[in-house]
ZAMARGU-4260 file (C-alpha; in steps of 0.2 Angstrom, whole numbers, plus 5000, padded with zeros to 4 digits):
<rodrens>
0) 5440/5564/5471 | 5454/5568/5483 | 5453/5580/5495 | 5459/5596/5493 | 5478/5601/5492
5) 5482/5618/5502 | 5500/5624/5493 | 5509/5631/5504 | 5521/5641/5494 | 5510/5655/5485
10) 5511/5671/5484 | 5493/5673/5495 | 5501/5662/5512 | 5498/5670/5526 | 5516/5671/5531
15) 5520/5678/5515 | 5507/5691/5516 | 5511/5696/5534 | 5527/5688/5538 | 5525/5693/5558
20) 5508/5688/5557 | 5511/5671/5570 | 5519/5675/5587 | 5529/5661/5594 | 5520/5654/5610
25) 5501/5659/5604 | 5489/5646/5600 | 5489/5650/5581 | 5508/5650/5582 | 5507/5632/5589
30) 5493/5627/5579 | 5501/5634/5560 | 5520/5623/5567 | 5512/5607/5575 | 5495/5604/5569
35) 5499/5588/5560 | 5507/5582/5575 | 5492/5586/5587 | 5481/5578/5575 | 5486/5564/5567
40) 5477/5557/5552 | 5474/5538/5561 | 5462/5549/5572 | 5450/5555/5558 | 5446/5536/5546
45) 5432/5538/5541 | 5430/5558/5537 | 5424/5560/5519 | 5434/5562/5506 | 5444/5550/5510
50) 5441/5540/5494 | 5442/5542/5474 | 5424/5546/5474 | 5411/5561/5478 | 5414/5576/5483
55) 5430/5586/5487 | 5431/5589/5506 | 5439/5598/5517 | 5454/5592/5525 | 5451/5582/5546
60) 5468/5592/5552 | 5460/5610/5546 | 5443/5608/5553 | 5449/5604/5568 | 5462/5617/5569
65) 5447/5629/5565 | 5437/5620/5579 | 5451/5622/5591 | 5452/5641/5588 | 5436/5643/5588
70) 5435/5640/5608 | 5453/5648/5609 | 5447/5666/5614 | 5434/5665/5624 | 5424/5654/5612
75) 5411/5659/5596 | 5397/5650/5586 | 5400/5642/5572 | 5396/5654/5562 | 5406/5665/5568
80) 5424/5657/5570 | 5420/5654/5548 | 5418/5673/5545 | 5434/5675/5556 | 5441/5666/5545
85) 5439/5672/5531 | 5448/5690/5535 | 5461/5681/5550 | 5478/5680/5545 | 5483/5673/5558
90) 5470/5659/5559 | 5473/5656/5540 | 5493/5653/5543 | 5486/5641/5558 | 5473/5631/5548
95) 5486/5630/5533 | 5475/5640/5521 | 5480/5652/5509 | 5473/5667/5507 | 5464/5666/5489
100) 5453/5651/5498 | 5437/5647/5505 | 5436/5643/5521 | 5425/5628/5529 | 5406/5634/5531
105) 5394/5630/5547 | 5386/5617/5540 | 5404/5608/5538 | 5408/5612/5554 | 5397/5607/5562
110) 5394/5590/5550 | 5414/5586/5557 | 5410/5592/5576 | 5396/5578/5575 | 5408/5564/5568
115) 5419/5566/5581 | 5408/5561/5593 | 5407/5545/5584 | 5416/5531/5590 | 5433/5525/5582
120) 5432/5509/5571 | 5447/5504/5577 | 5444/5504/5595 | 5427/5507/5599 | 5430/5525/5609
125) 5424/5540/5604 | 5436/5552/5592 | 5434/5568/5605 | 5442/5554/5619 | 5457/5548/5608
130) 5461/5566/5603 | 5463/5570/5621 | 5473/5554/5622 | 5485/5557/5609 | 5490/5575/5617
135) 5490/5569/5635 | 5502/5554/5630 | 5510/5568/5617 | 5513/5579/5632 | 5521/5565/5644
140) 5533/5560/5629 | 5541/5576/5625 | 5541/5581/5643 | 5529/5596/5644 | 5520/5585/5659
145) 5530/5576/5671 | 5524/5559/5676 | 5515/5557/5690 | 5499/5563/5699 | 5495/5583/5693
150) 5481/5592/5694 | 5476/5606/5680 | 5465/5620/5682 | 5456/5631/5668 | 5456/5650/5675
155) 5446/5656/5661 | 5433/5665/5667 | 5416/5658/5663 | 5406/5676/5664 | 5389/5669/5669
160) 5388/5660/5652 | 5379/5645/5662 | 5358/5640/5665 | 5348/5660/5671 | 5339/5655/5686
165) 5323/5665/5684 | 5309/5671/5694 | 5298/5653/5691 | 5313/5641/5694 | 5320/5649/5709
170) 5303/5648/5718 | 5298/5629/5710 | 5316/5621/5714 | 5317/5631/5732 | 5301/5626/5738
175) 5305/5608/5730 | 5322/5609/5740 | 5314/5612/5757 | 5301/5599/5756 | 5316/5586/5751
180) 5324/5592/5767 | 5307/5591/5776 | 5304/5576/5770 | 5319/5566/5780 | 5316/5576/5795
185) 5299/5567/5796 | 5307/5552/5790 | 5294/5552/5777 | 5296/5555/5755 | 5295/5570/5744
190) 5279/5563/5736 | 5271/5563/5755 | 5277/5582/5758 | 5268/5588/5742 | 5252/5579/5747
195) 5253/5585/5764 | 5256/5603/5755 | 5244/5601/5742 | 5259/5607/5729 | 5256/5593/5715
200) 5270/5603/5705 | 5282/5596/5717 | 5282/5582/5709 | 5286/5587/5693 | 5304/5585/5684
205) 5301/5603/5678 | 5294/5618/5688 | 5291/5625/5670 | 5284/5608/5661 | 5272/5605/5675
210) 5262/5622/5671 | 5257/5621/5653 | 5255/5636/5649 | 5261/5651/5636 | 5277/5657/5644
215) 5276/5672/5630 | 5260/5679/5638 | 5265/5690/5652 | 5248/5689/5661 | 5249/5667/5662
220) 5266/5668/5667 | 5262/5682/5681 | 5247/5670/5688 | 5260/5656/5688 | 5273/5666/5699
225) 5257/5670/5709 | 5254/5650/5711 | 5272/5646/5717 | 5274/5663/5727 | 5258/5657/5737
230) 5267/5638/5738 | 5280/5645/5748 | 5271/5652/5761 | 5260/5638/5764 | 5276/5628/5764
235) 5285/5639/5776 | 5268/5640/5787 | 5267/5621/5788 | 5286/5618/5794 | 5285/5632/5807
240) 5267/5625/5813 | 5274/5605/5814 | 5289/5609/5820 | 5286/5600/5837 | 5297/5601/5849
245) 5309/5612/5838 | 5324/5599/5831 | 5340/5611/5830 | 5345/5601/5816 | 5328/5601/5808
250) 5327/5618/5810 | 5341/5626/5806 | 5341/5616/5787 | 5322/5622/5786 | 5328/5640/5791
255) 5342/5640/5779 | 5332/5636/5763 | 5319/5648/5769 | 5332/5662/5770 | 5338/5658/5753
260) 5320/5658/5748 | 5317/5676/5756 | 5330/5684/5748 | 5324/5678/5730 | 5306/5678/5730
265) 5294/5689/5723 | 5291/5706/5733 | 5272/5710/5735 | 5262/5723/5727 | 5255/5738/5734
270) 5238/5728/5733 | 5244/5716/5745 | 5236/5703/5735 | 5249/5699/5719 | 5265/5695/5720
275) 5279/5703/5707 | 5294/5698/5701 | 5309/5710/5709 | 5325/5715/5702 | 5333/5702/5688
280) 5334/5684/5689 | 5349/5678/5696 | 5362/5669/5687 | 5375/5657/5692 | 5392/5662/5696
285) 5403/5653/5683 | 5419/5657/5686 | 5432/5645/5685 | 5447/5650/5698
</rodrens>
């Protein structure tokens, strides 16, 4: 079967239903007047429904116009750009959709997200990198970019959506940080420092994945932190005891990673014996200036 035919004069448009509901210069604006230009149909061969056969399907140029709004404010799941909408008139006048229709589900959305990170038939390169392409070359052609070398920069800020450094990784990747930089001030290797240490989990790709233990269980992952909290005072011992005569450069790369390993560990316990997480783990500034 074809796919399906959105008619665009209907009493239920978008634009007929809200007739201001697209400002000029917004992303749905631009999307609802241009979309077939930004997405060309030679960019999606392969998408099904393309044939006589099986299953109607929804349209290339409106999944993407949904995926591309989807990141537009901020970004959503998937699930939650397909209830937006389903009640966004303004997102309906942008993916061409009346307002009597379905809209895409998730598991389209994210069936098409995963063909475009297939490669084109036609040239071997993956759809994602032709799309961008197509609107770079789109851009240079109509004169929005001049030619030449630019540079662009995205000043949306990121608000600490990245990796949460907690308590266990800030202690297993410092101390692992130090003996790297111990290491080639003794002209030696990181597997030599964590021998000399006697910290195997050094070694490990993961601080995590090297203890196996149940990370849901507050008393395992308590004896864990008590295990690397100890690591890096033996570590910080055995660099202030070898070095000998003190190298300033040696040092003052040791005393930087011990710093940033002061202010991060654990505090102790009124015991003097345990160690205890203190205040939240710290996140990664991600803000994009």
């Amino acid at each position: 079967m074809p796919r399906r035919s959105l008619s665009q004069s209907s009493f239920f448009a978008p634009e007929f239903v809200m007739p201001d509901c697209l400002e000029p210069g917004t992303t749905p604006w631009l999307l609802a007047k241009y979309r077939f230009m930004l997405y060309p149909s030679w960019l999606f061969a392969g998408w099904k429904g393309e044939g006589r056969r099986g299953r109607k399907a929804w349209p290339a140029v409106t999944l993407m116009t949904l995926l591309v709004l989807r990141w537009s404010e901020e970004g959503m799941s998937r699930l939650g750009s397909t209830k937006r909408a389903r009640w966004d008139v303004q997102w309906r006048a942008a993916m061409g959709l009346n307002c009597d229709i379905q809209v895409p589900d998730e598991k389209t959305l994210r069936e098409f997200e995963a063909f475009l990170q297939q490669r084109h038939p036609a040239c071997d390169i993956p759809r994602y990198m032709l799309l961008h392409e197509h609107i770079v070359r789109l851009c240079l052609n109509n004169g929005v970019v001049k030619k030449g070398a630019m540079w662009a920069m995205d000043s949306t800020p990121m608000w600490c959506y990245g990796a949460v450094l907690d308590t266990v990784r800030l202690l297993g990747d410092g101390t692992r940080m130090l003996a790297i930089l111990w290491a080639k001030a003794i002209d030696s290797d990181l597997e030599h420092v964590a021998k000399l240490w006697d910290l195997p989990y050094l070694m490990a790709k993961s601080t995590k994945g090297f203890f196996s233990i149940n990370w849901k269980d507050k008393k395992e992952k308590n004896e864990v932190i008590q295990t690397l909290a100890n690591g890096v005072c033996k570590a910080v011992k055995a660099v202030k005891r070898d070095i000998n005569p003190p190298s300033e450069k040696t040092t003052k790369a040791a005393t930087t990673t011990m710093c940033a390993l002061a202010a991060s560990h654990p505090a102790r316990s009124r015991n003097r014996r345990q160690w205890r997480p203190r205040g939240r783990p710290q996140g990664r500034q991600g803000s994009a200036g």
